[in-house]
N, C-alpha and C positions, 0 to 999 in steps of 0.2 A: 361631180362627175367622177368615174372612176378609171382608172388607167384607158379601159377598152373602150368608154365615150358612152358607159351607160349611166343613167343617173341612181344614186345611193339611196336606199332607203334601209329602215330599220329592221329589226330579224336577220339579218346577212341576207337581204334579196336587193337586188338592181335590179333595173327594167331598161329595156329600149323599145321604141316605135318601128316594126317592121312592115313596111308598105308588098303585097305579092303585087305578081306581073298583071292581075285583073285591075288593081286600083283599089283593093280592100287594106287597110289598115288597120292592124294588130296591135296590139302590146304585150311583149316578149318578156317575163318575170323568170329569173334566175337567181341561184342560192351557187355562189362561187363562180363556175365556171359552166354549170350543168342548167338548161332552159328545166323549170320544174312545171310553167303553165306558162298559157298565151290567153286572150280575153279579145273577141273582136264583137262586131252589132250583134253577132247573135248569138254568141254562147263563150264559156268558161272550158276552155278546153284542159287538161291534164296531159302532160306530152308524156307520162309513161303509160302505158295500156294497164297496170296495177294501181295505181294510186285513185284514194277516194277524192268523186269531185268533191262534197260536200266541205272537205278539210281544205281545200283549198278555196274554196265558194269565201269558207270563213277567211281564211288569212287574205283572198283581196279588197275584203271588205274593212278587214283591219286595216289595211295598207291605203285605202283610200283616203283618207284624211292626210297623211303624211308626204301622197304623191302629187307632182303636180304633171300635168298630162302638157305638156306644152306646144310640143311640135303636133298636137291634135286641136283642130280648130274646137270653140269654144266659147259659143254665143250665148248659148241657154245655160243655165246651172239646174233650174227645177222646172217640173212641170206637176201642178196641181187641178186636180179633177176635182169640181166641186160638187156638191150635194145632190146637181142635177146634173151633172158628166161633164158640164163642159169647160173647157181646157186653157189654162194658162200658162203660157211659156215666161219663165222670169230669167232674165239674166239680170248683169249688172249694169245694163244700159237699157235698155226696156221690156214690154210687158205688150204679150201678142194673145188675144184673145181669140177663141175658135168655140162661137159657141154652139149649142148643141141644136139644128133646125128640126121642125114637125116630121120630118120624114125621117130622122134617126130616133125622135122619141117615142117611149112607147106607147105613148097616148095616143100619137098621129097628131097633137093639137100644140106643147108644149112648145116655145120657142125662147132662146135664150137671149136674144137679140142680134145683132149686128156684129162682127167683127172686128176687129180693130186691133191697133199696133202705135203702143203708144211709150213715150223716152221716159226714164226713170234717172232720179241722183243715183249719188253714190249712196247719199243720205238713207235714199226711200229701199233702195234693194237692200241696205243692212238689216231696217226694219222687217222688209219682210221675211229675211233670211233669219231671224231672229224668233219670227211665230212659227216657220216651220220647222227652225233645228229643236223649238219647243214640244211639237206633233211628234217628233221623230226621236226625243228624247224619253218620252213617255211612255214606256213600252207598257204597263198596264194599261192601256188603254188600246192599243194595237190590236185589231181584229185581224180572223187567217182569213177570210174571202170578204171579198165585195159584195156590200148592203147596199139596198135602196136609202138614197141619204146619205151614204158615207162620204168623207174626203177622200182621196189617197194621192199623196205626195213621191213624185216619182223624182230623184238625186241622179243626177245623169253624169256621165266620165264627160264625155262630149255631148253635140246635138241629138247625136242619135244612138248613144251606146249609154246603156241605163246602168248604174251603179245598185241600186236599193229601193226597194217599193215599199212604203207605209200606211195601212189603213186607218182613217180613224174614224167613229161613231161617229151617225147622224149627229148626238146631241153631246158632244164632246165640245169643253172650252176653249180646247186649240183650235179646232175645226172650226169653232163661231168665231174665233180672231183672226183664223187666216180670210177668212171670206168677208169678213166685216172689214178689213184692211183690203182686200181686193175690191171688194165693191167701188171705192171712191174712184176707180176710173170706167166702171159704169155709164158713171152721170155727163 
């Protein structure tokens, strides 16, 4: 923590958590003494009216591995879309499936099954954190839009504020090892 009670990160940027009078919650990134962005659910703001978001898009993405978000709750870590859309929540305590019913797909027939909310180790969330820092490491493989088939592995700050979105091919090996390791709570 640094004099003013922000916490220190690298590049000379601090951050602190600013809550407004609606109940939304920010995070305030500062180089000195001067706010240079803020980052809430829905977007990457730049607080001078000149500055490129993009350059900044990059530096919190840089910054995301080195920050820890704390005073922001913090259940989910990833959420993975598989082959047929539907959705796994993983933290490091369990594993909430939402899967995709006939009336979202576009068959009208397809059903992913049943939902479910199931405890995980510490053991098991390493494993899986470990196929998708594999997905997310492999940028030759990274596709720019959503295929039929594809995975995409979404790295979230909190439950609801997204960090990083990564596509990968239908027939990608990380994609067949995240979903081959997800499936066993299927059964």
């Amino acid at each position: 923590m640094s004099k003013n009670q922000r916490v220190l990160l690298g590049k000379g940027f601090e951050y602190t958590v600013r809550e407004e009078a609606d109940g939304e919650k920010s995070i305030v990134f500062f180089q000195k003494t001067v706010e240079a962005f803020s980052v809430n659910a829905q977007e990457l703001l730049p607080l001078s009216p000149t500055s490129d978001t993009t350059q900044y898009h990059q530096l919190f993405c840089d910054l995301l591995d080195s920050a820890k978000f704390a005073n922001l709750a913090h259940n989910v870590v990833y959420r993975y879309h598989d082959g047929s859309n539907n959705e796994w929540s993983i933290g490091p305590q369990k594993i909430v499936y939402q899967p995709v019913t006939p009336v979202m797909s576009s068959s009208g027939i397809y059903s992913g099954g049943k939902p479910f909310e199931k405890a995980i180790s510490v053991a098991q969330f390493n494993e899986i954190e470990v196929l998708l820092k594999a997905g997310v490491a492999n940028k030759t493989i990274h596709e720019d839009s959503r295929l039929k088939g594809s995975g995409m592995i979404i790295e979230l700050i909190t439950d609801t504020m997204i960090g990083s979105t990564y596509l990968l091919p239908m027939r990608s090996a990380e994609k067949a090892a995240i979903e081959s390791w997800l499936g066993q709570f299927k059964h």
